[in-house]
N, C-alpha and C positions, 0 to 999 in steps of 0.2 A: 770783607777781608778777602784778598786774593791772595786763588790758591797756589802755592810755588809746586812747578813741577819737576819732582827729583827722577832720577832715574831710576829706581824702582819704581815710580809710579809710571812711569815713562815705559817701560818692561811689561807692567800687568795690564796698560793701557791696548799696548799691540796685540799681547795675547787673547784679550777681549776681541778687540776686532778681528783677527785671525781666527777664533772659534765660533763669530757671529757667521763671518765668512763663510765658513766648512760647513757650517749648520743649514745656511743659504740654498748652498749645492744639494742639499737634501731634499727640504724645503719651504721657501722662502715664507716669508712672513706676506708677501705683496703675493703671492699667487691666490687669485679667487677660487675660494668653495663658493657654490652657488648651495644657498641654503633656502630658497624657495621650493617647495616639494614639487611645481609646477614645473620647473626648468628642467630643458631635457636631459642634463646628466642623471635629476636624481627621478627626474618621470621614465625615463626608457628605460628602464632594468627589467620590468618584466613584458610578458603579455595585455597584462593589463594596464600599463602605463601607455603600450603603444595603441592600444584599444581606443582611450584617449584622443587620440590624435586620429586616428580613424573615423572617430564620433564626427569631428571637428570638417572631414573632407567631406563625408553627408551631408553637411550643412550649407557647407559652400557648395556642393551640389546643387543643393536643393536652389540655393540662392539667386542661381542665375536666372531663373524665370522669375523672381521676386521682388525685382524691380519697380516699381511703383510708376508705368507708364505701360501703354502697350507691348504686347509680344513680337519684339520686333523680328522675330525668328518667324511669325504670320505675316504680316503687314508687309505690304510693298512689295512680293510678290502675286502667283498665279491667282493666289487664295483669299486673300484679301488686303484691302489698303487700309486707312486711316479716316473715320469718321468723323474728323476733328474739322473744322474750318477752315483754320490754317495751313501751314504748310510741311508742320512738324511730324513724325512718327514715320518716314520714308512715304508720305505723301509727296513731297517734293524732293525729290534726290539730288536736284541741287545743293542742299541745305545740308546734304552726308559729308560732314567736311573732317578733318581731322582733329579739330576741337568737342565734334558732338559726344555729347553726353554718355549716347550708347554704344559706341563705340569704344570710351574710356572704361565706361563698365566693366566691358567685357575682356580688355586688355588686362585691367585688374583685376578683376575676380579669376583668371586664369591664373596671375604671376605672382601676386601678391598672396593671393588665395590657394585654391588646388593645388598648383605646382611646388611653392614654398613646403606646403605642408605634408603632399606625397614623398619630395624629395627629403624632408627631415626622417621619415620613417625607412626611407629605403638606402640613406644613408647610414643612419645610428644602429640598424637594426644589424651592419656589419660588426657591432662592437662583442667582441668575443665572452663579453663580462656578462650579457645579458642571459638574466635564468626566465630558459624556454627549450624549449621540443626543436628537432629542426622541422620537423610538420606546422607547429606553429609558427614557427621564422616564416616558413614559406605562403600559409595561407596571408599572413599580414602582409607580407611584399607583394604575396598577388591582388590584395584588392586595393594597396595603396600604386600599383604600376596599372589596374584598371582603371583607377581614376587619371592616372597622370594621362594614360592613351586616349580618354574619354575627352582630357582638357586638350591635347594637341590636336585631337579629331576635330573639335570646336575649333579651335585656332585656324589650324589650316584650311574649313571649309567657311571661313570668314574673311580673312587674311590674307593667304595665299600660304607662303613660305616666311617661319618665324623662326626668332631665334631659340635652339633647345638650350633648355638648362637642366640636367642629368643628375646632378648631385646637391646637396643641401650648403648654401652661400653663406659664408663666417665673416665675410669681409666684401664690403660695396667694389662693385665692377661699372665700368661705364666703355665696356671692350665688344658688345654683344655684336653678335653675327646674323646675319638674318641666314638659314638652312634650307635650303631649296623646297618645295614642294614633296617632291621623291625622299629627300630625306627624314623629313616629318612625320609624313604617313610610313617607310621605313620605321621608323623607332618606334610609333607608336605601333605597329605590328609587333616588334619583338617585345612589347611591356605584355603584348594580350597573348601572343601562346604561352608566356611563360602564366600570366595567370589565370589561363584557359587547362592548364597543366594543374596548376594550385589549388584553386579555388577548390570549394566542397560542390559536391550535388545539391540541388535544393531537397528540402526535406518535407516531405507531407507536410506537417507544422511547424515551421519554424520556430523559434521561442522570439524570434525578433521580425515583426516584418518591415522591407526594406532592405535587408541587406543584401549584397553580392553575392550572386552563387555563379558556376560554370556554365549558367547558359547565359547569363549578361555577357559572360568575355565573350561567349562562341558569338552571338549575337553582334555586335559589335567588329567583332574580327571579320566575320562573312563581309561586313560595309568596307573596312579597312581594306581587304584583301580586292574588292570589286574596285576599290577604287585605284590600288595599286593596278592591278588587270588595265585600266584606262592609263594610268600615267607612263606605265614601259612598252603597252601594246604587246604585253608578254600573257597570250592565253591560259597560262596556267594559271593564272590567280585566280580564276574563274572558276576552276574544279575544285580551289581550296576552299574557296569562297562557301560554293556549294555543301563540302566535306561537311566544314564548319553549321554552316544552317542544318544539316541534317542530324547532327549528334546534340541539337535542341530538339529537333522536330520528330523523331527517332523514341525518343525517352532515355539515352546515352547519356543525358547530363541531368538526369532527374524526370521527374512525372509534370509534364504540363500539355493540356491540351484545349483548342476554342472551346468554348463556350455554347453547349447549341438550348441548352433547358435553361430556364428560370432559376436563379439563384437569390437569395437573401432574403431582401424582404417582397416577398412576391405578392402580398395583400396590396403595394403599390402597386396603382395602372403602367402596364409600361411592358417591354416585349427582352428578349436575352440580353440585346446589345446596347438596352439602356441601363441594362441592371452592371452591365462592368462598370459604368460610371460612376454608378449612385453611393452615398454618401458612407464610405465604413462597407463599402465593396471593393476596393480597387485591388486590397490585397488574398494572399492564399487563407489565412484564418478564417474569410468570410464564403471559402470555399471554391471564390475563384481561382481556379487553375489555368488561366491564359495571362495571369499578367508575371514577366521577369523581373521585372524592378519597379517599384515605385518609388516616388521619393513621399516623407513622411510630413503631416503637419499634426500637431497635438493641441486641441484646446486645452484652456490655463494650465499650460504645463511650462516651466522655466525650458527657454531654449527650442520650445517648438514653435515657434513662427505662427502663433494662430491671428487667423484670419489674413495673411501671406500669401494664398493661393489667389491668385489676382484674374483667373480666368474668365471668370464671371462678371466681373467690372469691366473686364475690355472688351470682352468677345460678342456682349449681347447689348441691343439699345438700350439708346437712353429713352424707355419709352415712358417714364414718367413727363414727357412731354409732351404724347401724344392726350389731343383733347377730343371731348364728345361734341357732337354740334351745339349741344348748351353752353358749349366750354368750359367745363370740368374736366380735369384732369384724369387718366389711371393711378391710380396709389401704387403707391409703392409697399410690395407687403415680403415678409419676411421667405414668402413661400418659392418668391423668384428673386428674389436680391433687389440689390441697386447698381444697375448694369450704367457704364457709360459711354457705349461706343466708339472705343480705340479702334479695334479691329472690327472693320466692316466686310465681310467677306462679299464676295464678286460676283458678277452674273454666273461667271464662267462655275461656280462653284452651287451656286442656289439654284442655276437652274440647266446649264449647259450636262452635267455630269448625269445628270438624271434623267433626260429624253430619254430614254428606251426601257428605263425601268420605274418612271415616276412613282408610279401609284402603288407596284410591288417589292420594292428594295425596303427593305426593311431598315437600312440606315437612313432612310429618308420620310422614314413612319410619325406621326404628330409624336409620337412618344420620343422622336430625337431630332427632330428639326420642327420647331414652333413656328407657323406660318401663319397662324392664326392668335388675333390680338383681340381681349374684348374690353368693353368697358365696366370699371368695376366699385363707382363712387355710388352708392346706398341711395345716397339724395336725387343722383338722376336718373330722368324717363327713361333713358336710355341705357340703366344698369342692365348686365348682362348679355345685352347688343354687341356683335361685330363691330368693331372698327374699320371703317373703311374709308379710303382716300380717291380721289381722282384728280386726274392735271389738267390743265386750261393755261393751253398758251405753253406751255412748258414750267409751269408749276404747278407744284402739287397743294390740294386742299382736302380738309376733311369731309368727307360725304355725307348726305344725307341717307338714310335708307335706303332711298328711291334713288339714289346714284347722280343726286344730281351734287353740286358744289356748294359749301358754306364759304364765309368768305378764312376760315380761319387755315394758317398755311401751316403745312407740315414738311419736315425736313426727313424722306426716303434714304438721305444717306445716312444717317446718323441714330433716327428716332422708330421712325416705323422702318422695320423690313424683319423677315427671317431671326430664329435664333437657334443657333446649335445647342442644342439640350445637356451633353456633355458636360458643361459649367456649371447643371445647376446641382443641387442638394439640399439636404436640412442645415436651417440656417441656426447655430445653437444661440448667438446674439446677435445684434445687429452689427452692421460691420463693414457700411459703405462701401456695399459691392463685391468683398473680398469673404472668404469662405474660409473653411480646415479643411476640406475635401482633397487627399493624398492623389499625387500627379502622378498619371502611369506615365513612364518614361519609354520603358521597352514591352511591346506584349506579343506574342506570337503570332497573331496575325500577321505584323510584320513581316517577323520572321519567314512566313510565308514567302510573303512579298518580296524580300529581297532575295530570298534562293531563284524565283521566278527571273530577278534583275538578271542573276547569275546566268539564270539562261538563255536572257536575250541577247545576251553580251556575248553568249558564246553559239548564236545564231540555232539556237533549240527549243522553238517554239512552242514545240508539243508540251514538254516538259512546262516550259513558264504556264504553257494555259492550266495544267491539270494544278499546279500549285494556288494560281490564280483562285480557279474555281472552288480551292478547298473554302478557301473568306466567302467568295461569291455565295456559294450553297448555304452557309450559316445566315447570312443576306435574305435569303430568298430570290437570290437575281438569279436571272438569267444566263446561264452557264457562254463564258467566250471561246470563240472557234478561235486553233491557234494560227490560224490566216488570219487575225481579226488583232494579232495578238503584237503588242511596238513597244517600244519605252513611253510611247506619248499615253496608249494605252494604258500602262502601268503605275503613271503619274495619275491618271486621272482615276485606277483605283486607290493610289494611296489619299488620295484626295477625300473619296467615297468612305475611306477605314478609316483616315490615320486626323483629319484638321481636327485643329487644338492641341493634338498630342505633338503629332509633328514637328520637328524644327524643317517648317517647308523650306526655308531659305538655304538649307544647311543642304539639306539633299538635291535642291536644285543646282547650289554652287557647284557639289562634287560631280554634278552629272555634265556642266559647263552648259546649262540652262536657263539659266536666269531673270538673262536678260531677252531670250528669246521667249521664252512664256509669260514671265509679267509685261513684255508690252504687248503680247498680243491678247492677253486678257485682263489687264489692269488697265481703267482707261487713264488712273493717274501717272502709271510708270511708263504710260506710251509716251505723255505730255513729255517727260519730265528726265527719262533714263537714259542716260548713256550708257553702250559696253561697255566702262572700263568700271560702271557702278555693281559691276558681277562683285568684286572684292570692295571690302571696306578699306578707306585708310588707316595708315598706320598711326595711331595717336601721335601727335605732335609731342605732348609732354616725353613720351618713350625716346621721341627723336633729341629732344633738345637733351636730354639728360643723358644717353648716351656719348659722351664729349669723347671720346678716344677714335672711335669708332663710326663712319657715316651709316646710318640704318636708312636704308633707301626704303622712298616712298613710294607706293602703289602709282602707276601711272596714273594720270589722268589729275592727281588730285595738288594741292596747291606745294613748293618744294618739291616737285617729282620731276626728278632730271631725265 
């Protein structure tokens, strides 16, 4: 039956729509509630919602060394190259192209990752609705603007100059700008006094270890500020620089000082400066008072990354290869891992750094560099025996006792050499190579170190040396005269404190080093490096998806006008 429309119905029809209308304007039936608790309207309302998102920037922290292939923040440069065969891991830097792997990485785990995620908390947290303190506003912004300055720092001593993105993206852009160098490090300056300002003290015990206090920003800023100081040739950076490291070094930003006694488990063999590494030591709980920040791994814990700590699979051999003249194998036991030789660290580093204090540096003690390899299969004569090799002809072979030659050949780059103790610890299951042992990121040592930077940048030697020598003396070295005292110097003792923790590459870019010490001491990046391989490309994919806007590529690499 159809229905006839009279004019009264024709009347109440309007008025319907007329008051659907009016209703509309209020509002609409099509406007989204987000009714997942997770979405940030109905997550950011309080502290604890933006806590959340905090949890999440840790993670991605932690992530960047988590990659399942070598450290390549180690490799390919001063410290060490790539034990691998081929030509992969910045073995051959030809091969650093704008497609590679680790450099995609890193481009996303900054944009995608860190920055998306800082920028969500430091934008919403402007929302006037949210029930909180402004004490708490502030502490959240500052350790969500230390991570974002921590990701630019990485960018820009990778990269060069990238493009910033400052606020939280609602809608795809393909307009980016690439931001100068100076501007970079600018910004991320002004994220770190603001939460150099915020941040809390650290606390004797923290209830969380791992988190952010005020001397990671100070920490951090003193590098930012050194490195501003080099970009304008403006010497005052250099005294802020300094300011900045002293209200760590000071006790201004809470209680933390080296390490010179025995801590933790001291019934293990091993001397002070192998006990910051060892296993359920890295943070303050365990009493250690020299490390700033660590990043966290938790066995069977949801969300903690166990066995994620990759140091120990890359950093030490693959000496499950090496054989006894019977030829038997070493086993592989729980006690040292399953290491595979990524990073193979360099003459320059196992033995150059050492002349004048071999036998007395204490970072060079069997308790933290393993120099000594034995054999350890039950079934052979030679259980318990040194390991030892000699070369003929320019190969290497396994020795007999008597030092003469077997014929069976062993691989010194990869298998037998050196292993920095640092990676190792208690292994809770097995775990091909990879560990739960929490990564020091920042420790005062450093700190040290870089106030010293500060003062050879501002031509004040004295000062660098007495800083120097405060690491030196926990050492047992031999204290340096400040005639003695260079940035080459200081490399080589960040080298002596700092590999494996180090992002050597990171500090060598910003110092514009790069390329002049891995080729003089890597003999793969002498083969293999060009200057313009200081900076990594700029991933291809970032280029191509960029359409509005040309994102110029690093010189030298393929697209680089």
């Amino acid at each position: 039956m159809k229905l006839k429309i009279t004019p009264s119905i024709r009347v109440a029809l309007t008025l319907l729509v007329f008051g659907l209308t009016m209703g509309a304007c209020k509002e609409s039936f099509l406007d989204e509630k987000p009714l997942d608790r997770f979405s940030p309207e109905n997550l950011l309302t309080t502290k604890a919602g933006f806590e959340t998102i905090l949890v999440a920037l840790h993670k991605s922290a932690r992530d960047e060394r988590t990659l399942d292939r070598p450290d390549q923040m180690g490799t390919g440069t001063d410290v060490a190259t790539s034990g691998v065969a081929d030509g992969r891991f910045m073995k051959d830097y030809k091969l650093v192209l704008p497609t590679d792997q680790i450099v995609v990485h890193y481009w996303d785990w900054a944009y995608a990752n860190m920055l998306k995620n800082a920028n969500l908390i430091i934008t919403r947290a402007e929302n006037p609705e949210v029930r909180w303190t402004e004490k708490e506003k502030n502490e959240v912004l500052a350790e969500a603007k230390f991570f974002r300055a921590f990701t630019y720092n990485v960018l820009v001593n990778l990269f060069g100059g990238v493009p910033i993105v400052d606020r939280e993206l609602t809608e795809p852009r393909f307009d980016f700008k690439r931001a100068t160098r100076l501007e970079v490090l600018e910004f991320a300056k002004n994220d770190l006094e603001f939460a150099a300002e915020h941040l809390p003290n650290v606390v004797t015990n923290p209830t969380k270890d791992g988190r952010i206090f005020k001397a990671a920003a100070l920490h951090l800023l003193t590098e930012v500020y050194i490195s501003l100081g080099r970009e304008t040739k403006d010497a005052s950076y250099y005294d802020k620089a300094i300011a900045a490291a002293t209200k760590v070094l000071d006790g201004t930003a809470g209680q933390y000082q080296l390490m010179t006694k025995r801590f933790g488990n001291t019934n293990r063999p091993g001397d002070v400066f192998s006990d910051l590494f060892w296993t359920n030591q890295q943070n303050r709980s365990s009493g250690n008072l020299e490390t700033i920040w660590a990043v966290q791994y938790e066995f069977l814990t949801v969300g903690g990354a166990e066995g994620q700590n990759h140091d120990l699979r890359w950093w030490g051999p693959q000496f499950e290869n090496i054989r006894s003249p019977d030829n038997k194998r070493i086993l592989v036991s729980d006690s040292i891992g399953r290491s595979q030789g990524g990073n193979r660290p360099t003459n320059y580093f196992f033995y150059d750094i050492w002349k004048d204090n071999f036998k007395n540096d204490m970072r060079n003690s069997h308790y933290n560099i393993r120099r000594d390899w034995y054999y350890n299969d039950k079934t052979s004569p030679y259980f318990g025996k040194k390991a030892r090799y000699t070369v003929v002809n320019g190969k290497a072979f396994i020795a007999q006792e008597n030092g003469t030659a077997t014929n069976i050949a062993v691989d010194t780059l990869r298998w037998f050499y050196p292993m920095i103790r640092k990676i190792e610890g208690e292994l809770p299951a097995p775990l091909s190579g990879r560990t739960n042992n929490d990564q020091i990121r920042m420790r005062l040592a450093e700190t040290y170190l870089l106030r010293a930077e500060a003062y050879i940048h501002k031509g004040d030697r004295q000062n660098a040396a007495t800083d120097i020598n405060v690491v030196r003396s926990r050492a047992n070295a031999k204290p340096v005269a400040a005639a003695d005292v260079t940035l080459d110097y200081l490399l080589d003792e960040r080298a002596r404190e700092l590999t494996v923790e180090e992002a050597r590459r990171r500090t060598l870019v910003r110092l514009g080093l790069l390329y002049e010490r891995a080729t003089k001491y890597n003999w793969d990046a002498k083969a293999t490096m060009q200057p313009y391989h200081e900076l990594w490309p700029i991933p291809q994919k970032a280029i191509d998806a960029n359409r509005e806007v040309v994102l110029a590529q690093n010189p030298g690499y393929p697209g680089a006008k």
